[in-house]
C-alpha positions in Angstrom: 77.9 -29.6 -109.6 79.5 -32.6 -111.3 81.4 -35.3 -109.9 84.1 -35.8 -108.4 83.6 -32.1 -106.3 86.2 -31.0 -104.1 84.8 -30.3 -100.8 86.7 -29.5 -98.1 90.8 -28.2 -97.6 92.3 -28.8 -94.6 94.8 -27.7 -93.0 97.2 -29.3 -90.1 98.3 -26.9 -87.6 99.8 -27.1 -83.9 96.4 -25.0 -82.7 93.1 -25.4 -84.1 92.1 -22.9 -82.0 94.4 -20.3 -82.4 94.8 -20.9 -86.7 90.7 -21.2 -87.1 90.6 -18.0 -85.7 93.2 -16.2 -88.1 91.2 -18.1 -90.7 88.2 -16.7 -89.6 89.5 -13.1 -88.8 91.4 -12.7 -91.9 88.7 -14.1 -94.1 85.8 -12.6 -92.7 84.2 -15.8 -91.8 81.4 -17.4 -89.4 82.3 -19.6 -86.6 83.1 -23.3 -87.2 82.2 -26.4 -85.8 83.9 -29.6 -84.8 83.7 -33.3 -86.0 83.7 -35.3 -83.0 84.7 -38.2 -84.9 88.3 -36.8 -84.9 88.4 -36.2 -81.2 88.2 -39.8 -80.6 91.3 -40.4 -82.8 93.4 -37.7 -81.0 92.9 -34.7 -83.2 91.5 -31.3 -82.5 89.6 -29.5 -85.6 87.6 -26.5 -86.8 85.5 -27.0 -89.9 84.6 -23.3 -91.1 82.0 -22.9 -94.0 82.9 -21.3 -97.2 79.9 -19.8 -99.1 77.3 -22.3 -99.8 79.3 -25.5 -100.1 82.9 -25.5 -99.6 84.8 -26.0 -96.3 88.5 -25.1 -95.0 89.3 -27.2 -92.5 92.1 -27.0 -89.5 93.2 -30.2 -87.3 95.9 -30.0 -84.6 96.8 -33.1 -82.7 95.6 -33.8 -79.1 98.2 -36.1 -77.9 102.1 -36.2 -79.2 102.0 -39.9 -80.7 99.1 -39.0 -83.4 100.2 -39.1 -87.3 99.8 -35.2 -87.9 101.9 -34.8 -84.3 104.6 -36.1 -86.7 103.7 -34.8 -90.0 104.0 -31.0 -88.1 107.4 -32.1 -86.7 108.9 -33.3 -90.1 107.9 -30.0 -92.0 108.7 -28.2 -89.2 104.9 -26.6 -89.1 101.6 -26.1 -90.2 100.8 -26.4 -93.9 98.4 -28.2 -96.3 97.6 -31.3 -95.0 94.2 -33.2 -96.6 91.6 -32.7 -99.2 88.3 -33.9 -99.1 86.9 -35.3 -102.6 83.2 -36.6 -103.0 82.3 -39.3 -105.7 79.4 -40.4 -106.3 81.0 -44.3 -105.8 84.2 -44.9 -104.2 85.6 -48.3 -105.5 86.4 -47.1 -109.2 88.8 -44.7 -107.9 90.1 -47.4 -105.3 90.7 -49.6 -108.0 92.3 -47.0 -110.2 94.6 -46.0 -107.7 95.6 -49.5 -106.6 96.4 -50.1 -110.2 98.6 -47.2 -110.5 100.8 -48.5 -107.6 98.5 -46.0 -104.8 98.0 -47.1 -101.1 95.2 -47.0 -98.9 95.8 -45.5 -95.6 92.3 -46.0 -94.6 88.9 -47.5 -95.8 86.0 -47.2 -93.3 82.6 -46.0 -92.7 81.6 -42.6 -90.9 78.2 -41.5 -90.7 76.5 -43.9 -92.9 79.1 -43.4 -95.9 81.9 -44.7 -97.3 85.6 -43.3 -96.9 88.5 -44.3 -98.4 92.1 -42.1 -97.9 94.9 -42.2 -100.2 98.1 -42.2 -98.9 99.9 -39.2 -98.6 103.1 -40.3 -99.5 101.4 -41.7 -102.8 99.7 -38.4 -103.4 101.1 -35.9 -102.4 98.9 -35.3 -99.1 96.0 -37.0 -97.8 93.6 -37.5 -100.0 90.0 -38.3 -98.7 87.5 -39.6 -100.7 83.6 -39.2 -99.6 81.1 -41.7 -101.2 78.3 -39.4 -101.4 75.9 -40.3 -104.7 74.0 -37.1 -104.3 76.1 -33.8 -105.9 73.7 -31.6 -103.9 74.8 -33.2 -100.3 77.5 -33.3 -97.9 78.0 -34.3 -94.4 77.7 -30.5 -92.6 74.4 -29.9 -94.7 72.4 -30.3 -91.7 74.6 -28.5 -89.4 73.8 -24.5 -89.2 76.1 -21.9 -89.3 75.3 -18.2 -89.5 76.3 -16.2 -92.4 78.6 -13.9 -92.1 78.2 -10.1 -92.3 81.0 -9.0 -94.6 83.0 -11.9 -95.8 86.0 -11.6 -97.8 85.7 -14.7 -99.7 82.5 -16.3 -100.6 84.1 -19.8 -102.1 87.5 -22.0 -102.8 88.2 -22.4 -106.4 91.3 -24.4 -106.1 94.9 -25.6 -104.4 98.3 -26.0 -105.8 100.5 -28.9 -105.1 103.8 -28.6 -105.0 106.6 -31.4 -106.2 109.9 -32.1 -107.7 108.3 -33.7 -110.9 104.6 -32.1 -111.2 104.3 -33.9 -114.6 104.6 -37.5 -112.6 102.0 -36.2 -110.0 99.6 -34.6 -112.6 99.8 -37.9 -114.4 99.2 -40.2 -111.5 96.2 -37.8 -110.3 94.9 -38.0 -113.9 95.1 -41.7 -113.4 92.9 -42.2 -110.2 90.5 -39.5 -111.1 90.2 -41.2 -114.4 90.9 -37.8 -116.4 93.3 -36.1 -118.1 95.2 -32.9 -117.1 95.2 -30.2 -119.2 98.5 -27.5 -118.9 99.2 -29.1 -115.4 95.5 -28.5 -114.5 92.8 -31.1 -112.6 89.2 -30.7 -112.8 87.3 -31.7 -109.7 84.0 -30.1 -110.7 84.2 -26.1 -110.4 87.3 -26.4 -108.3 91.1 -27.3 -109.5 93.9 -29.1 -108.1 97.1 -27.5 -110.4 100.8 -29.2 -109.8 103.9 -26.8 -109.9 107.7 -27.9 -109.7 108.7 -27.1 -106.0 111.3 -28.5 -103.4 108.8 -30.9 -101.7 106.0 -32.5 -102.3 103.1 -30.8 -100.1 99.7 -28.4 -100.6 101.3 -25.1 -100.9 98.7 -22.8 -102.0 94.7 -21.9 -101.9 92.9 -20.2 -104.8 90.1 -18.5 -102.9 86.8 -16.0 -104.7 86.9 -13.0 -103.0 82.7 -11.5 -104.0 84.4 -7.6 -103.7 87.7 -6.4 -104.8 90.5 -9.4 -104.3 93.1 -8.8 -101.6 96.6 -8.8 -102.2 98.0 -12.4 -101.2 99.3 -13.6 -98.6 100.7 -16.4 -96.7 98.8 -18.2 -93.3 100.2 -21.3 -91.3 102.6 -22.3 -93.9 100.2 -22.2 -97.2 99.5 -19.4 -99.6 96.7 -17.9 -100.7 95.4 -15.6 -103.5 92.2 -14.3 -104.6 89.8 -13.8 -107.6 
């Protein structure tokens, strides 16, 4: 793995419950677990392994005055709300950002690391980043989950984000990732972010590797997803 490694999708949704277990059903997928740092900040989530190293995440709000109580009202539902990006140091890409006009909605520690979050409306979405110096680690490492029997995917290999002018938002990604895009493509170590022309700007699609024959696509809580 190479830096920076996009680690974990996540999703917002009015019911953890009820759209970790579609997640899980439809995908083939173990049990996930909870961060109980969200619970304190009014959120409810399911964190759901994917394969070896990747996560897709779903957080509903606990209370009706929380931020993603009024992001699900404004689009009218669930949809792709946050990725989670680990660098090996965080402050380069704080200061790129900054320097490219991007705000920080957060900057704070959680458990033992440094996290900064770039504002959504900057970005696109919420974009976390994880100050992790070790490729080979992440926060859930030590947290077991049991493999599951049959599962239809086996890893995340990208997301699309969606915007009026993709070319601004490739560029201003290339910017804080300190990169290039090439043919509306971002690198974020095996996994991609790609920017297409759409209506609003928002995470509308998941790229997912199905190990056996891909399924046909399809669309859950708002956000597409294909296979390969």
């Amino acid at each position: 793995m190479t830096f920076p490694i996009l680690r974990q999708v996540v999703l917002g949704a009015e019911d953890a419950a009820v759209t970790g277990k579609q997640l899980r059903e439809t995908f083939g997928l173990a049990p996930g677990f909870a961060d109980p740092l969200l619970d304190d900040i009014g959120m409810a989530d399911e964190t759901i392994r994917v394969g070896s190293e990747a996560h897709l995440e779903v957080v509903a709000p606990l209370r009706a005055d929380v931020s993603i109580a009024n992001w699900l009202r404004k689009g009218g539902g669930g949809g792709g709300y946050a990725l989670s990006i680990q660098v090996p140091l965080v402050q380069p890409y704080v200061d790129r950002a900054l320097a490219d006009g991007v705000r920080l909605a957060a900057d704070l520690e959680a458990y033992g690391h440094r996290i900064v979050q770039l504002h959504p409306r900057d970005m696109g979405l919420l974009v976390e980043l994880d100050e992790i110096a070790d490729p080979s680690v992440w926060f859930w490492d030590d947290i077991p989950v049991v493999a599951p029997p049959n599962p239809v995917i086996d890893d995340i290999r990208g997301v699309t984000l969606h915007s009026p002018d993709p070319a601004a938002q490739a560029r201003r990604w290339g910017a804080v990732f300190g990169t290039g895009t090439v043919d509306g493509v971002l690198r974020l170590g095996t996994r991609t972010v790609r920017f297409a022309e759409g209506p609003r700007t928002m995470l509308t699609g998941v790229e997912l590797r199905a190990p056996g024959p891909a399924p046909e696509p399809l669309e859950l809580n708002g956000v597409r997803f294909t296979f390969r």
